[in-house]
N, C-alpha and C positions, 0 to 999 in steps of 0.2 A: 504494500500500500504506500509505505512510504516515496520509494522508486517512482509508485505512479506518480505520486503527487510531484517529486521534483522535476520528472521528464513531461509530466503538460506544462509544468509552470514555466519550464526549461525553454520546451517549441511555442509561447504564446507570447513570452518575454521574445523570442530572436527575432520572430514574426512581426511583435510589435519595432523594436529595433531596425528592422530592416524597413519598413513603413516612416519612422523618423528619419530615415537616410532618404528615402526616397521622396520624402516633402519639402527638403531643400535641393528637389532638383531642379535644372534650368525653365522647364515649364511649370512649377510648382511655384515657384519664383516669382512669377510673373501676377500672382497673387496677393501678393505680400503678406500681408497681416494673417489674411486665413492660414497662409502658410505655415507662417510662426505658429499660430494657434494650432493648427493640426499639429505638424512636429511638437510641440511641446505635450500636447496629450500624449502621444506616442513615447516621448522621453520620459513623461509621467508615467506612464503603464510598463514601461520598462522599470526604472524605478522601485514601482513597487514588486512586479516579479523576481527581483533578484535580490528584494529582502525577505518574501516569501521562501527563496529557494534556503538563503541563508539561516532564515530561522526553525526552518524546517530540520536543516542538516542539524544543527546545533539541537534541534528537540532529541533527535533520534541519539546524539551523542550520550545526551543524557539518558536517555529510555533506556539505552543497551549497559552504561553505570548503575543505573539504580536493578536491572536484572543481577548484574555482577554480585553485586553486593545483598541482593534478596537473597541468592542461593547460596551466599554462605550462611548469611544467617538462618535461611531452612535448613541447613547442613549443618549446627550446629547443636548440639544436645544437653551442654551444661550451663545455658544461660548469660553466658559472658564471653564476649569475644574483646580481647584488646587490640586499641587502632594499629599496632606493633604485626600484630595477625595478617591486620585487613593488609597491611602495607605489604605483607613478604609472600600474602598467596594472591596477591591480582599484581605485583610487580611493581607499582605504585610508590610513591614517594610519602614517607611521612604525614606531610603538611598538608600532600593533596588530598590523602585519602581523608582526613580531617576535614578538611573542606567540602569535602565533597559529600561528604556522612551529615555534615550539619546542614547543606542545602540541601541535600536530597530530603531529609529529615521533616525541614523546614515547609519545602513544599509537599509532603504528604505522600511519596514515592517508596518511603520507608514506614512499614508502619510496627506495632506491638513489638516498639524498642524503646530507651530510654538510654540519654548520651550522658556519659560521664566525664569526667576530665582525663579518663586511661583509659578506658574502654566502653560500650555499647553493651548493654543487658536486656536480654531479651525478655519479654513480660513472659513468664511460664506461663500464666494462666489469661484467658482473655477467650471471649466467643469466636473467634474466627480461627484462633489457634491453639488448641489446646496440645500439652503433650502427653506423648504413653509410654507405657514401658514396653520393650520389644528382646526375643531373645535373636543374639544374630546365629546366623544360618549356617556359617563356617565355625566358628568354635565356641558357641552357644552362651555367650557373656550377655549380659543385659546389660539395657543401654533402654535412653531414655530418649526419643526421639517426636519429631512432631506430627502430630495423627495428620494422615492425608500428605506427611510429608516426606524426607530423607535423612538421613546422617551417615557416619561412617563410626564402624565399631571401634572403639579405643584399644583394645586390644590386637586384630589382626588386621585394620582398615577395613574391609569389607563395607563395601554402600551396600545400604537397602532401603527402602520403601515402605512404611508403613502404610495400611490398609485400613481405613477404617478404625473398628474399635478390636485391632490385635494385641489386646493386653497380655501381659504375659503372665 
């Protein structure tokens, strides 16, 4: 969807652009003022297409950050992740991942967590996410993961997927 939306915005911004070139041409000219006026819509309408494309690009950067960072927090099972974490398993720098944990935070991309001054605590309890206990598959340890969601066993790594209500 995304894609769509920058490649029409893409062919109606060139299309308008190329309409601006062609209303200062030598019989367009001959116009005058409607000239201007036409080109100027036209630079107008370009204008805004290429801040459409811009703010598009930039949404999706965000979208595909705030996923980054949902799945670890789905992926994790003891309640606390520090930004230390977030920084050395997405690759990320320190400050940014800070940054970017408070804006995403801020606008609501993040949610049933709580920001601390060293790490992000994940609300155990809360209607949209509740957690269960689960035995893992490979070497049978229990582990506390989120209903409907993922983790990885502390003991032998192992992902898995909770199911509903697979209490153990």
């Amino acid at each position: 969807m995304n894609s769509f939306v920058i490649g029409v915005t893409a062919l109606v911004t060139l299309i308008n652009l190329m309409f601006f070139l062609a209303s200062f041409s030598e019989s367009a000219l001959k116009y005058g003022a409607m000239a201007f006026a036409v080109g100027g819509f036209f630079l107008l309408l370009t204008a805004v297409g290429v801040a459409i494309i811009i703010w598009r690009v930039l949404a999706v950067r965000k979208f595909t950050k705030a996923r980054i960072y949902n799945s670890l927090i789905e992926e994790d099972h003891d309640g606390i992740i520090d930004y230390e974490t977030f920084a050395s398993m997405t690759g990320y720098s320190l400050s940014q991942v800070i940054k970017e944990i408070m804006w995403l935070y801020r606008h609501g991309y993040l949610i049933n967590i709580t920001l601390g001054r060293t790490a992000v605590r994940v609300d155990l309890r809360s209607d949209e996410k509740e957690f269960i206990k689960v035995s893992c598959p490979s070497c049978g340890a229990h582990i506390t993961i989120r209903k409907n969601g993922g983790g990885r066993c502390d003991h032998c790594g192992t992902f898995m997927r909770a199911k509903g209500d697979a209490n153990v």
